[in-house]
DSSP file (Angstrom, degrees, kcal/mol; ACC not computed):
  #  RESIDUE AA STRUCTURE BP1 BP2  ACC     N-H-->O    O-->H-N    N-H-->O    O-->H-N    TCO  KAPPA ALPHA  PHI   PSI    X-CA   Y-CA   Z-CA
    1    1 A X              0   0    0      0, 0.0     2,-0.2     0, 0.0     3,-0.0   0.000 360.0 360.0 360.0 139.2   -8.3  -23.1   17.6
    2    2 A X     >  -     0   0    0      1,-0.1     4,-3.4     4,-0.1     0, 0.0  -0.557 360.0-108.3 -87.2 162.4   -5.6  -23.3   19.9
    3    3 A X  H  >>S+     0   0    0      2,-0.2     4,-1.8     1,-0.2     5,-0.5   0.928 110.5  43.1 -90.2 -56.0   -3.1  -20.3   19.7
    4    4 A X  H  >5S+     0   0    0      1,-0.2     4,-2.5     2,-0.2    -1,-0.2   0.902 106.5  52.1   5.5-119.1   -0.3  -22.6   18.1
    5    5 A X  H  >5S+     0   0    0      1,-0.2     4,-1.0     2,-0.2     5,-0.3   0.909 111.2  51.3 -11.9 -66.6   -1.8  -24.2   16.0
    6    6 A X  H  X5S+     0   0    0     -4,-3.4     4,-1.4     1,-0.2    -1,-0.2   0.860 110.4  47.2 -37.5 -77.1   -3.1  -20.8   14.8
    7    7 A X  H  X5S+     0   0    0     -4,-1.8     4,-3.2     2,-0.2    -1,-0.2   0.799 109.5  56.7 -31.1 -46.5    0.4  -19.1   14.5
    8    8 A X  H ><<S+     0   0    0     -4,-2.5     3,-1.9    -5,-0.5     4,-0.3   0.919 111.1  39.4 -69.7 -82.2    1.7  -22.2   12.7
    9    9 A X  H >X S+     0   0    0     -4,-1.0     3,-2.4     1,-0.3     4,-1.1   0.684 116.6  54.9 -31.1 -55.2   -1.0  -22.0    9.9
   10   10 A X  H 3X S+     0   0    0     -4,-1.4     4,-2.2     1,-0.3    -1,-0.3   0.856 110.5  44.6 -30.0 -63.4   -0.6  -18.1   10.0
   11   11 A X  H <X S+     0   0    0     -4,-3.2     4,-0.5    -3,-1.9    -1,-0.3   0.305 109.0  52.2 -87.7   2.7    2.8  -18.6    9.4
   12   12 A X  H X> S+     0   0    0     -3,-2.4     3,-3.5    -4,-0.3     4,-0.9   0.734 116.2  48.5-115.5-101.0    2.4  -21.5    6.4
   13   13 A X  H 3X S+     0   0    0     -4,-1.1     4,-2.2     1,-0.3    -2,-0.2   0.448 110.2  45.8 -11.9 -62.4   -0.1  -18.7    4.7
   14   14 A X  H 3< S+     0   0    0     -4,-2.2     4,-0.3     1,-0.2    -1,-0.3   0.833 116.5  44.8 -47.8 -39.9    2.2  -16.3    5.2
   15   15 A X  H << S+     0   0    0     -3,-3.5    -2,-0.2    -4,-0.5    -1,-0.2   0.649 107.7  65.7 -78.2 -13.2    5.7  -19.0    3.6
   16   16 A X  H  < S+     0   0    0     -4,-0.9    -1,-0.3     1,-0.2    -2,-0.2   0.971 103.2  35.3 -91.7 -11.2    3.5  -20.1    0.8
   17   17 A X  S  < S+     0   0    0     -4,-2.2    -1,-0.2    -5,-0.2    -2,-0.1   0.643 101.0 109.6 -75.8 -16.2    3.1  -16.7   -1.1
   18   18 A X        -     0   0    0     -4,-0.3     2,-0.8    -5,-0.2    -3,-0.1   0.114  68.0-143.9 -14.3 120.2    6.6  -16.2    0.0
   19   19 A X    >   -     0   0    0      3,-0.1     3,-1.0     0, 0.0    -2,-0.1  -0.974  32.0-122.0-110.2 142.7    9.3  -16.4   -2.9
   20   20 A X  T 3  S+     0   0    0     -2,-0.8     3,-0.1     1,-0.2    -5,-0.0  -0.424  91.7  17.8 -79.4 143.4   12.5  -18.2   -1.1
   21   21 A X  T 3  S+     0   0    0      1,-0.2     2,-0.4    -2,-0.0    -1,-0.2   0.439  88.7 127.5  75.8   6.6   15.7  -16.3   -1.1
   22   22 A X    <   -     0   0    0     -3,-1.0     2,-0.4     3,-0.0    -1,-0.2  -0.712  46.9-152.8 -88.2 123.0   14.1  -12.4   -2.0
   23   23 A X        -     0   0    0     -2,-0.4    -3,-0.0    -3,-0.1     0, 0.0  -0.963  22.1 -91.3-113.1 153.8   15.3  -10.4    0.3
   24   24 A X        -     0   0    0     -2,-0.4    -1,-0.1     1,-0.1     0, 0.0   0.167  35.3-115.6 -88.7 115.8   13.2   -7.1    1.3
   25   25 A X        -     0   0    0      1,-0.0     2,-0.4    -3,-0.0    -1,-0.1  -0.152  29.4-158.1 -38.2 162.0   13.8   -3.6   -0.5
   26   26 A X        -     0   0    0      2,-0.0     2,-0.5     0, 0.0    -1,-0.0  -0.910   7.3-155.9-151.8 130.0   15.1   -1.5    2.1
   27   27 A X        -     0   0    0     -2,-0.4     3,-0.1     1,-0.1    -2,-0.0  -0.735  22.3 -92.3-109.8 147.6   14.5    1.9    1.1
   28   28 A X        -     0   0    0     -2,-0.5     2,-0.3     1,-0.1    -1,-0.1  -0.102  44.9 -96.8 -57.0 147.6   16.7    5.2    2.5
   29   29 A X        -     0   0    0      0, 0.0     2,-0.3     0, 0.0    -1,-0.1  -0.353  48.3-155.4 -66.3 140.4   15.7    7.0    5.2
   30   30 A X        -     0   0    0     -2,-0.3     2,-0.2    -3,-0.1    -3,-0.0  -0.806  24.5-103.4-106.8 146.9   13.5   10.4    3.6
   31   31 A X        -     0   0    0     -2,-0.3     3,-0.1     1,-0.1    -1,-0.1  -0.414  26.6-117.6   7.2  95.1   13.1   13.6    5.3
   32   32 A X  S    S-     0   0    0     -2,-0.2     2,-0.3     1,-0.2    -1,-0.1   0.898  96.5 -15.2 -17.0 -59.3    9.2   14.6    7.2
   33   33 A X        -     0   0    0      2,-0.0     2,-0.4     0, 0.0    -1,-0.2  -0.993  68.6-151.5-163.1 142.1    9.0   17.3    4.9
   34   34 A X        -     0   0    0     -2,-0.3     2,-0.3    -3,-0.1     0, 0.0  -0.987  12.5-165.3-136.8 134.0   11.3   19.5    2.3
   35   35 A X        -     0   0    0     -2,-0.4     3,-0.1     1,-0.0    -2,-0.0  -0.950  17.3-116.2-138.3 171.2   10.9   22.8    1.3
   36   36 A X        -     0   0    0     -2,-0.3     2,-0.4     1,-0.1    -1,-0.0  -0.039  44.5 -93.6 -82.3 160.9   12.3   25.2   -1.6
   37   37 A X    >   -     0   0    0      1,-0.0     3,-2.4     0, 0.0     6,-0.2  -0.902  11.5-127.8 -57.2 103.3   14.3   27.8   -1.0
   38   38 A X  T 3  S+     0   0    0     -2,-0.4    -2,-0.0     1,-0.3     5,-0.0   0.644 115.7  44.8 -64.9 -12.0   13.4   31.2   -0.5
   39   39 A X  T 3  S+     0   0    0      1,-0.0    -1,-0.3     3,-0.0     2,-0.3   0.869  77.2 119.6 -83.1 -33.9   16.0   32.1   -3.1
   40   40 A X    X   -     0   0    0     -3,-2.4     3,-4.2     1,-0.2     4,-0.3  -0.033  62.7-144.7 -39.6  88.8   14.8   29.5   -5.2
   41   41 A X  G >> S+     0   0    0     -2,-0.3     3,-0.6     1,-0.3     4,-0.6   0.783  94.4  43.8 -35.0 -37.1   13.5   31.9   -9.0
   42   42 A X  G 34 S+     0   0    0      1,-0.2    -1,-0.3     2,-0.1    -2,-0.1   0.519  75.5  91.5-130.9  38.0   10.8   29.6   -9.3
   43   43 A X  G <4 S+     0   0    0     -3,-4.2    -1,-0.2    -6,-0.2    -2,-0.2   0.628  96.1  42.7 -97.2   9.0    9.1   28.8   -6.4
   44   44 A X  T <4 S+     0   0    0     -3,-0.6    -1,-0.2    -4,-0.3    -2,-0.1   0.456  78.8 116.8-115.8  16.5    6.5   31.7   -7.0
   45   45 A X  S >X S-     0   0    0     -4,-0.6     4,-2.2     1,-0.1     3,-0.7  -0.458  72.6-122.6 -86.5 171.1    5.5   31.8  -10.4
   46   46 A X  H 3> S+     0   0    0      1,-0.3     4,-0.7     2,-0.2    -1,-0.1   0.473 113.3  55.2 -68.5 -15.1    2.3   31.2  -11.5
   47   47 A X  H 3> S+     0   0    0      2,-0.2     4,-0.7     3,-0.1    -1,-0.3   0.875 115.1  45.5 -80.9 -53.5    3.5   28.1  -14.0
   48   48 A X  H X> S+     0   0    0     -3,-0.7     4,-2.4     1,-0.3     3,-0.7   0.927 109.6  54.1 -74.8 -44.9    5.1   26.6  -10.7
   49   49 A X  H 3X S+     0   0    0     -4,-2.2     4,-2.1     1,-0.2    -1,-0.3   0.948 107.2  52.3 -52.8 -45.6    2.1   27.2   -8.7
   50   50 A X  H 3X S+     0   0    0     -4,-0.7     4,-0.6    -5,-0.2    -2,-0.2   0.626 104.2  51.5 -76.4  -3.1    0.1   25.5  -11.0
   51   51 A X  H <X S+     0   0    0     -3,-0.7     4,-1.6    -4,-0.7     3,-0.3   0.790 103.9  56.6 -73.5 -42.1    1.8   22.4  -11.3
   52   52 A X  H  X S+     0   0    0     -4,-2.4     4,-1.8     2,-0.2     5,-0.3   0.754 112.8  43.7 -51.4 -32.7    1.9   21.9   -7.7
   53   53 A X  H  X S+     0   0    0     -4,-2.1     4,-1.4    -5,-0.4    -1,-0.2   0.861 115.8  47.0 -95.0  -8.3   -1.7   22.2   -7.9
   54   54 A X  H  X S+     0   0    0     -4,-0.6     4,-2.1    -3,-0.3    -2,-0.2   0.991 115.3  49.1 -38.7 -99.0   -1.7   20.0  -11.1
   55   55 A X  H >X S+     0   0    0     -4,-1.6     4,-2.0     2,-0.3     3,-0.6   0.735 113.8  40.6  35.3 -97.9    0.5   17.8   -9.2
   56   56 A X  H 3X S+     0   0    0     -4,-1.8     4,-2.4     1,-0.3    -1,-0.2   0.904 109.0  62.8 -65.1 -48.1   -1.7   17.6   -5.6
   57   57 A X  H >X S+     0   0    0     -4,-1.4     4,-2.0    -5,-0.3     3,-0.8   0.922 103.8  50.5 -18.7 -75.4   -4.9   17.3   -7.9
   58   58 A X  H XX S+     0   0    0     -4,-2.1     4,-2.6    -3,-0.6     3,-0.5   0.978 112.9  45.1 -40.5 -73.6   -3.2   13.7   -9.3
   59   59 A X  H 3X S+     0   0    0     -4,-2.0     4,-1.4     1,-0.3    -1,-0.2   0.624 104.3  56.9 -66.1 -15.0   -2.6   12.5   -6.1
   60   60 A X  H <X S+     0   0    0     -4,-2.4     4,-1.5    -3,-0.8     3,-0.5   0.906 111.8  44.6 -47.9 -56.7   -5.5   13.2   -4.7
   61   61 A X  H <X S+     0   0    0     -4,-2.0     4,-0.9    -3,-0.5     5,-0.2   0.907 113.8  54.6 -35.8 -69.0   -7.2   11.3   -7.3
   62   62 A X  H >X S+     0   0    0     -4,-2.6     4,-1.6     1,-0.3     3,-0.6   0.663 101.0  48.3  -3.6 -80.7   -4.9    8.8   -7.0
   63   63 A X  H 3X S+     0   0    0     -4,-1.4     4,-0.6    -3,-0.5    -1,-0.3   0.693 111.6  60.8 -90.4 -41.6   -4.9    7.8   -3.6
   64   64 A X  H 3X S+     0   0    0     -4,-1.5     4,-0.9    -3,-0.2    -1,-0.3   0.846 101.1  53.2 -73.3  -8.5   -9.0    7.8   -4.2
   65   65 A X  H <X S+     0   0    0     -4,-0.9     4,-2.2    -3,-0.6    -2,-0.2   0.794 109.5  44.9 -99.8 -34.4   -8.9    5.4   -6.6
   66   66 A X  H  X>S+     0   0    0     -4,-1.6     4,-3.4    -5,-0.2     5,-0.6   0.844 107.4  57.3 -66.2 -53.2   -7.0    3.0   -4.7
   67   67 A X  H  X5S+     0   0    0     -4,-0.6     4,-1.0     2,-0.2    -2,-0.2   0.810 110.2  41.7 -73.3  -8.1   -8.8    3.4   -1.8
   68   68 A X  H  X5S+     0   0    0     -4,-0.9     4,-1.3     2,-0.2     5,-0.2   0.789 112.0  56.2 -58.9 -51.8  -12.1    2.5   -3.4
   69   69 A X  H  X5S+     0   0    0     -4,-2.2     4,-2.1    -5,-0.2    -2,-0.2   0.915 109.5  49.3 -45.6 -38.3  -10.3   -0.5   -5.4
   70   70 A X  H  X5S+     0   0    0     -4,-3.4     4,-2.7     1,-0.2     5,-0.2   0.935 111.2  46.5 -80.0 -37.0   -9.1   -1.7   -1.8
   71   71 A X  H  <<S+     0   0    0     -4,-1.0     4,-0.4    -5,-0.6    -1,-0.2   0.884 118.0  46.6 -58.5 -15.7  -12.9   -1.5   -0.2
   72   72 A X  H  X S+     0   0    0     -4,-1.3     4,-1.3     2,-0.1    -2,-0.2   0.859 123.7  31.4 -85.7 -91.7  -14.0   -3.3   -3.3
   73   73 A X  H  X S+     0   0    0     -4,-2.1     4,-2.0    -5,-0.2    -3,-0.2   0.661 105.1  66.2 -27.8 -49.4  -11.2   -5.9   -3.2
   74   74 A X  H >X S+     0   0    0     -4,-2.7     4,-1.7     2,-0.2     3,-0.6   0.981 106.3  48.4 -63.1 -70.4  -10.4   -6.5    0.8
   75   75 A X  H 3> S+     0   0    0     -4,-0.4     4,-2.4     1,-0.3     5,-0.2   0.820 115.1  40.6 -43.8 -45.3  -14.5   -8.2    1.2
   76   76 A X  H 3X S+     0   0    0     -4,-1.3     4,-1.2     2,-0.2    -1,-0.3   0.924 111.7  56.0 -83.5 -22.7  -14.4  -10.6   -1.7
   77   77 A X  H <X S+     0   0    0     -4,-2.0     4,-1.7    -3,-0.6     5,-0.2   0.963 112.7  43.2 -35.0 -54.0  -10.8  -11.5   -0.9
   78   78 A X  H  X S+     0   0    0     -4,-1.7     4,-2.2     1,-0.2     3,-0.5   0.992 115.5  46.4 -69.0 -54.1  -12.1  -12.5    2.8
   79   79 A X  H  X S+     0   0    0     -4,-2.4     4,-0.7     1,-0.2    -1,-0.2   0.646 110.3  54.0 -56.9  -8.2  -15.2  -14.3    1.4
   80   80 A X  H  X S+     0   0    0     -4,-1.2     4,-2.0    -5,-0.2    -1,-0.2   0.939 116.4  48.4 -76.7 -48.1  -12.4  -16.2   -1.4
   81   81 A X  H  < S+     0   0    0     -4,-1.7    -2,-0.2    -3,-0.5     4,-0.2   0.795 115.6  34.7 -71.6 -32.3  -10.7  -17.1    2.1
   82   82 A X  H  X S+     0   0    0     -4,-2.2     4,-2.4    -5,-0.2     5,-0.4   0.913 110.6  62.7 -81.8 -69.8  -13.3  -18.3    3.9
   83   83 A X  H  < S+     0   0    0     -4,-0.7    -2,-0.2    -5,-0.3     4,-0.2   0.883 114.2  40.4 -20.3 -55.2  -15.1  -20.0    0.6
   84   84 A X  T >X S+     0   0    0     -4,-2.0     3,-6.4     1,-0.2     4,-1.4   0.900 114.4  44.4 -90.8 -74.8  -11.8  -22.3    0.4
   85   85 A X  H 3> S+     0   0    0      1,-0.3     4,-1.0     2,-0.2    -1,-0.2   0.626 115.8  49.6 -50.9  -6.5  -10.9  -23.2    3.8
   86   86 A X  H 3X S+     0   0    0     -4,-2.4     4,-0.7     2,-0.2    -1,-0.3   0.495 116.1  44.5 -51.8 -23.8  -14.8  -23.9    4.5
   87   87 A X  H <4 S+     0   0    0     -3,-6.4    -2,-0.2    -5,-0.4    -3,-0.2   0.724 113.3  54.0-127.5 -16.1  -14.6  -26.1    1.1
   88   88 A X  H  < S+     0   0    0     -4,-1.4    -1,-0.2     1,-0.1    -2,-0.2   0.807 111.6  48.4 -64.1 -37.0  -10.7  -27.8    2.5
   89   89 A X  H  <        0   0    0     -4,-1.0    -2,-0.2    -5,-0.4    -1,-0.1   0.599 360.0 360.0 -93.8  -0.5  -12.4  -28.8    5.5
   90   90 A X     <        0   0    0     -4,-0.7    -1,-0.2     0, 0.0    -3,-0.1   0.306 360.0 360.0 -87.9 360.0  -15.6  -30.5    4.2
């Protein structure tokens, strides 16, 4: 396929899932990293330590559970992609 061509189809994929006229969150710039205060009363007790590990626990999870839904999801997405333009061009 010539490199066009390509881009242009690329770029029709891209406009048709598109909604016209939404324009893009733009979220603030955050910090690297933030930390408590050393004055700060409850950043050693044992209630606050355990929410933070409550807390890290969750996201861990999280963040596994998405990433197994997307290795599950990304293959049959490409075989849906393939399946229909294979079944547009016959």
């Amino acid at each position: 396929m010539e490199n066009g061509r390509h881009s242009i189809t690329n770029e029709y994929e891209i406009q048709k899932y598109m909604q016209p006229k939404v324009s893009p969150v733009r979220l603030p710039d955050m910090p690297t990293y933030m930390r408590a205060e050393d004055q700060d009363p409850g950043q050693s007790s044992p209630r606050s330590q355990l929410e933070v590990h409550i807390i890290k626990n969750l996201i861990v999870s999280y963040f596994d559970t998405v990433r197994k839904s997307m290795n599950d999801m990304v293959p049959k997405t490409v075989m849906a992609f393939l399946v229909n333009k294979t079944r547009n061009k016959a």
